[in-house]
N, C-alpha and C positions, 0 to 999 in steps of 0.2 A: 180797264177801269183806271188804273195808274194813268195811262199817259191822260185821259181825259182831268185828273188830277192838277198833272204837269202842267197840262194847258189850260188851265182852271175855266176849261166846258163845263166841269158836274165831279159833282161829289158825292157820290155811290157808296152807302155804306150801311154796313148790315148793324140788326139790332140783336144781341144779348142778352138773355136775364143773367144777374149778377148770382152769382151763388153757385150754379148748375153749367153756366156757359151757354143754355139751350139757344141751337139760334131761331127766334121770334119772327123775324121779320127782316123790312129794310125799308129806309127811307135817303130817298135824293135829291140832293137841288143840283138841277140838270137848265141846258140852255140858258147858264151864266151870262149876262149881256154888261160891260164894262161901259166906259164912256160916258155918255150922258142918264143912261138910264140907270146901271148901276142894280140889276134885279137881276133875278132867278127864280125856275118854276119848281116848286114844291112837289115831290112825287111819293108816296110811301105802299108798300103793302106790309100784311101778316096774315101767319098764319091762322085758318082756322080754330085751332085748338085755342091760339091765345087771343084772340079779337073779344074785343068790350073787357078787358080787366087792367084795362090802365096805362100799357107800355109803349101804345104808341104815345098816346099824348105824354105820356114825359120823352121820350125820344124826341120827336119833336120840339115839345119846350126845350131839352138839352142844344136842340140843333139852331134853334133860333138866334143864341146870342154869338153861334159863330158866324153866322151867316151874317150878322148886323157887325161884329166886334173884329172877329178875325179878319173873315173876307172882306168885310167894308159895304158890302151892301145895302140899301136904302131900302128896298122894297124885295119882297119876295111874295109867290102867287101859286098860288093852286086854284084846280079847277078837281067836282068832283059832280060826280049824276045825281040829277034832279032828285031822287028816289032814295038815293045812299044816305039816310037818316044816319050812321054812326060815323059818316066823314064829316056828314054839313054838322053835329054836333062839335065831333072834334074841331076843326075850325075855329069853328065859332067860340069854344070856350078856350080857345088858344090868343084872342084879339084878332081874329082874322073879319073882315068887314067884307061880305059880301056884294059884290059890284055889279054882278050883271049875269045875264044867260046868255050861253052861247048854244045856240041853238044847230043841232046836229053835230056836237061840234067834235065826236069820234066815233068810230064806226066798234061797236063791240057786241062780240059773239053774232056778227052780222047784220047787226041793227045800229040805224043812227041813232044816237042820243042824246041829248040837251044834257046839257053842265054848269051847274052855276058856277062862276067865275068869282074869287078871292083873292083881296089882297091883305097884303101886311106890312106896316111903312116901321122901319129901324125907330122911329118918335112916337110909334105905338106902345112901344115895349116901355117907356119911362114910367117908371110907377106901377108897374105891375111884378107880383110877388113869381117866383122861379115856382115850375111845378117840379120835383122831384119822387118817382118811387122809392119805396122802401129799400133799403142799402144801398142808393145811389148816391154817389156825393158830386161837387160841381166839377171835380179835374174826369171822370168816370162817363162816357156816353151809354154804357151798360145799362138795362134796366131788370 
């Protein structure tokens, strides 16, 4: 994971709750593309236990302004299953704009699957308030 760091392919990183340490989760912006494009695809899971009480989507709102601020990237993109009502939620209440179906477009637990396809442009963020968990503060990706 470092060297993919190094070579800023992807940026791999686990999520936190602040208080306990518990680890939650992780979220990635993986296949970094520089040059004209200037994007990365958005990746995240959690666990079980903690899914639907808030911490991805502040992880992600945390990850958004390095991906636009730090890294310099313009756009960033996720894709998630047609059917996965708690990712097309997240997304979407994150400013993510819904683009398109890709039709089969990964093979899981052995069946192909359609994914709607998201983006997120670095001039989307203008004007939009920071989501923050409870004891997180803006230097902190913990949630």
């Amino acid at each position: 994971y470092a060297r993919d760091m190094i070579t800023d392919d992807a940026y791999p990183l686990l999520v936190f709750r602040t208080g306990d340490h518990q680890l939650l989760g992780g979220v990635t912006l993986s296949n970094v593309r520089r040059g004209i494009s200037q994007a990365a695809s958005l990746g995240y899971w959690m666990g079980a236990p903690f899914a639907g009480k808030g911490y991805m989507r502040a992880a992600v709102a945390a990850l958004l302004p390095v991906a636009y601020d730090a890294l310099g990237l313009h756009r960033v993109e996720a894709a998630c299953m047609t059917t996965n009502h708690p990712s097309i939620h997240l997304l979407e209440s994150l400013g993510f704009v819904r683009e398109g179906v890709a039709r089969e477009y990964l093979c899981i637990n052995g069946a192909w699957e359609d994914h709607f396809l998201y983006g997120r442009l670095s001039s989307d963020s203008a004007g939009k308030p920071a989501v923050r968990a409870p004891g997180m503060s803006r230097t902190t990706a913990s949630v």
